[in-house]
C-alpha positions in Angstrom: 4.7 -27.3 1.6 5.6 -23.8 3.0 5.1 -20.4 0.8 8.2 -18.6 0.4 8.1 -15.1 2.2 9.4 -13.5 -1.2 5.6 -14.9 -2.8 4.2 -13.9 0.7 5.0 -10.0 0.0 6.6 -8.7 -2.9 3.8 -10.0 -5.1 1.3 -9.1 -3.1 2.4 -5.7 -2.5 3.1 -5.2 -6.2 -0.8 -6.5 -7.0 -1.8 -4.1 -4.3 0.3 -1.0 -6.0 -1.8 -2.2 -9.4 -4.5 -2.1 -8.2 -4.2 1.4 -6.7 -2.8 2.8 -9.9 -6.0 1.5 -11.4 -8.1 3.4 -9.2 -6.2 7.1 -10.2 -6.6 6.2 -13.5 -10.1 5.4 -13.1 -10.5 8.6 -10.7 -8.5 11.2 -12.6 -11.3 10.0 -16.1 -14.2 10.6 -13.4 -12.6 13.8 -12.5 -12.1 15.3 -15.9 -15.9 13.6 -17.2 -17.4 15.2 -14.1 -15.6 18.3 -14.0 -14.4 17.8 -10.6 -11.3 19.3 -8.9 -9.0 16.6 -8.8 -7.7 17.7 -5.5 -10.7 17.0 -3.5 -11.0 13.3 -4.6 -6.9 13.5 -3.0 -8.7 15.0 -0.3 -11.6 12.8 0.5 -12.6 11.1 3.4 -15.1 8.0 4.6 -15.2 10.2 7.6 -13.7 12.8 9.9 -11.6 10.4 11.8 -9.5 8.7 9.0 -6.8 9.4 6.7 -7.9 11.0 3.3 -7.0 9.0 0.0 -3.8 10.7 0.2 -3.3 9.3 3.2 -4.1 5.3 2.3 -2.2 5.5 -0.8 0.7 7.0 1.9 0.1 3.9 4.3 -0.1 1.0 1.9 3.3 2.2 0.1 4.8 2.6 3.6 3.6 -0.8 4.9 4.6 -2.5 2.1 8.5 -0.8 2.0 8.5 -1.1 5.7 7.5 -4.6 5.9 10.4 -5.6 3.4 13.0 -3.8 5.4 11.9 -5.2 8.7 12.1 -8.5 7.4 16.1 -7.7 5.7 17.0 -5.4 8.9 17.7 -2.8 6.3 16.5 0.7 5.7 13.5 1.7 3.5 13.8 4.7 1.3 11.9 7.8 3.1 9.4 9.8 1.4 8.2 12.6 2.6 4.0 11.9 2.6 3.4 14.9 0.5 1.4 14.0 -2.1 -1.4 16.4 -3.2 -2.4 15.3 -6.7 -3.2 11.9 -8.9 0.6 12.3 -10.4 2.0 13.1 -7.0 0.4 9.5 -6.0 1.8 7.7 -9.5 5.2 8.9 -8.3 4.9 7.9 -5.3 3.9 4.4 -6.0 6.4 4.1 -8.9 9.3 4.7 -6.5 7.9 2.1 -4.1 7.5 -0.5 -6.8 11.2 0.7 -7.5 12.3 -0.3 -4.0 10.1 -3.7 -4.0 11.8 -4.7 -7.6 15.2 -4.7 -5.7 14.3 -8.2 -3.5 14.8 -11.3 -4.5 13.8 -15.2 -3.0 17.1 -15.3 -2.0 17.0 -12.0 -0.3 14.2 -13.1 1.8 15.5 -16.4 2.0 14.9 -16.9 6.4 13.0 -13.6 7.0 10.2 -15.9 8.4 12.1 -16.9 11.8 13.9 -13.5 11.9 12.1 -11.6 14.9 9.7 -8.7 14.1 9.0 -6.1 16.7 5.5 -4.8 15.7 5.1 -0.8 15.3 4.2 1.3 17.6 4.0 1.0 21.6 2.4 -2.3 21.8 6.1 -4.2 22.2 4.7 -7.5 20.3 7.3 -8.9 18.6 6.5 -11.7 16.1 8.7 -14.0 13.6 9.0 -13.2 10.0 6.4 -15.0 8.7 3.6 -14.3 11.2 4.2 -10.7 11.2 3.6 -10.5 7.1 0.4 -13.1 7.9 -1.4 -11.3 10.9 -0.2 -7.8 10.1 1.8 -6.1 7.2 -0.2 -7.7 5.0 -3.7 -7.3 6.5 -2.7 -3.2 7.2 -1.7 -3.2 3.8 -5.0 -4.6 2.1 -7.1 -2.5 4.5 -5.6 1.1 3.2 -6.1 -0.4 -0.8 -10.1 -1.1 0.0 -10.1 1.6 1.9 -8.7 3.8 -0.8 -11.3 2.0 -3.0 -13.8 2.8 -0.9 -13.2 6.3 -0.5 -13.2 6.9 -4.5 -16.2 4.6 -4.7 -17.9 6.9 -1.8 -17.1 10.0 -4.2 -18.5 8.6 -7.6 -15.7 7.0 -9.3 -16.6 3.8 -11.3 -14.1 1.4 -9.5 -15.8 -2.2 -8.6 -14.3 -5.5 -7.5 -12.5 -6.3 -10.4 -10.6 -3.1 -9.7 -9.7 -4.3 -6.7 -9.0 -7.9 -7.3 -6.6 -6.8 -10.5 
């Protein structure tokens, strides 16, 4: 028996996008308890090279938005990666749960033979259903732990159960 593509990403995105709004929540208390400037947990880093938490929260909503409108050859809402404090990041994540309330099983009904041409340069293109397996949904989970990792890195009491929702 087959998994439908709609339970293969909406559902998974959306447990993602929980489990992110968690983690501001969870931040913005630490922030406030430890009289820290909220702007430099926004602003932090695992190290020089990689995206701050800014930055993941900017990826996952993008991957997940992305993924679905790959999948419907249809276009995702742009948003302008922007985002400089805790409520900049709930707005952004509320308007990508917006967009990810719109599909439907039916409106993914196929997607899994529909061909995928993967970002970038690489020219890889894939069908439906392995370009969600092997990677929208891996890049998606690796910018939420990532995320988690970076707020753990700075102090903030988020754990596993954070994570896992």
């Amino acid at each position: 028996m087959s998994i439908s593509m709609y339970r293969l990403t909406v559902p998974m995105f959306q447990r993602g996008l929980a489990s992110l709004k968690t983690y501001l929540d969870k931040a913005e208390s630490y922030a406030k308890e430890k009289n820290i400037d909220p702007g430099i947990l926004v602003a932090a880093r695992l190290a020089p090279d990689m995206l701050p938490l800014s930055g993941q929260y900017q990826r996952a909503s993008d991957t997940a938005k992305f993924a679905l409108a790959r999948l419907t050859a249809t276009d995702a809402p742009k948003f302008e990666d922007n985002e400089k404090t805790f409520d900049d990041l709930r707005e952004r994540l509320a308007k990508t749960e917006a967009y990810l309330a719109g599909f439907s099983a039916q409106t993914l009904e196929g997607t899994e033979t529909r061909q995928i041409t993967l970002p970038g340069k690489s020219g890889i293109v894939l069908p439906g259903d392995e370009y969600i397996a092997t990677f929208a949904l891996p890049n998606f989970y690796f910018h939420v732990a990532t995320a988690h990792a970076i707020l753990r890195n700075q102090g903030a009491p988020i754990g596993k159960r954070d994570y896992l929702g």
